[in-house]
N, C-alpha and C positions, 0 to 999 in steps of 0.2 A: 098352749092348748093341744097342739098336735104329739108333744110330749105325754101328757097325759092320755091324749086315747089310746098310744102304740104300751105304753105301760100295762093301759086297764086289757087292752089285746095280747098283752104278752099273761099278763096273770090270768086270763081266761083259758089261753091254751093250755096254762101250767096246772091249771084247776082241771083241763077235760085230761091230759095227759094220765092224771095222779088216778080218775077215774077208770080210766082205761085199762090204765094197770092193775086196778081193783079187778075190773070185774073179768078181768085175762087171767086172774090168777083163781077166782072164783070157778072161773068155765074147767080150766088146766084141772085144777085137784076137787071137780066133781066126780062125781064114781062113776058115769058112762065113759068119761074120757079119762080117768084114773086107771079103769079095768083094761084100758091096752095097755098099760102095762105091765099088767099079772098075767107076768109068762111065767115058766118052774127054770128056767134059765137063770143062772150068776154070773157074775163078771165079778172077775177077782175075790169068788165067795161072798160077794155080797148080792143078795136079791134085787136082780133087776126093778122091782117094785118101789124097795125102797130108795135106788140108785135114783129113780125117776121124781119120786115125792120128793127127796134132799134137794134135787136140780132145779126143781121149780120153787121151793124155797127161797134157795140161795138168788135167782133168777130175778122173784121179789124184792129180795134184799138189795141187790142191787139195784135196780129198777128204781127203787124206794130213796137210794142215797143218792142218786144219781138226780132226784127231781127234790130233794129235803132244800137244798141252798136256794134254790125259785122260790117255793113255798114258804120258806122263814123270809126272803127279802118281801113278799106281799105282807107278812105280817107287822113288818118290822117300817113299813113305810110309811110317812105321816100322812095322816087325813087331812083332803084339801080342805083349803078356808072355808068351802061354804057346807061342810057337811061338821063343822066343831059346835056349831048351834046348837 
């Protein structure tokens, strides 16, 4: 029994987690928080603008793979006996 609650608490954090990241990444490349970083500045001739959107992309990305192996083991795990009814 106690097996099971720390599982269903593990996949709850892994569920807020995955949202969190959503809406982090939602907030990051809205356009109030977008426009810091449209400066006319380059680094290495590339627009600081787009250095910024690629970064939080990629930020996602990993983010994303980084929580994928928790998320597929809740899907991948068998439903207990009393919910196969």
């Amino acid at each position: 029994m106690d097996d099971r609650v720390g599982q269903n608490r593990r996949n709850r954090k892994t569920r807020d987690r995955s949202l969190i990241l959503l809406f982090v990444g939602i907030a990051l490349l809205m356009p109030p928080l977008a426009a810091i970083a449209q400066i006319d500045a380059k680094l290495g001739g590339v627009p600081v603008t787009l250095i910024y959107l690629f970064a939080v992309w990629a930020a996602l990305i990993a983010g994303a793979r980084l929580l994928a192996p928790s998320l597929r083991s809740e899907d991948d795990a068998p439903d207990p006996p009393d919910a196969r009814k």
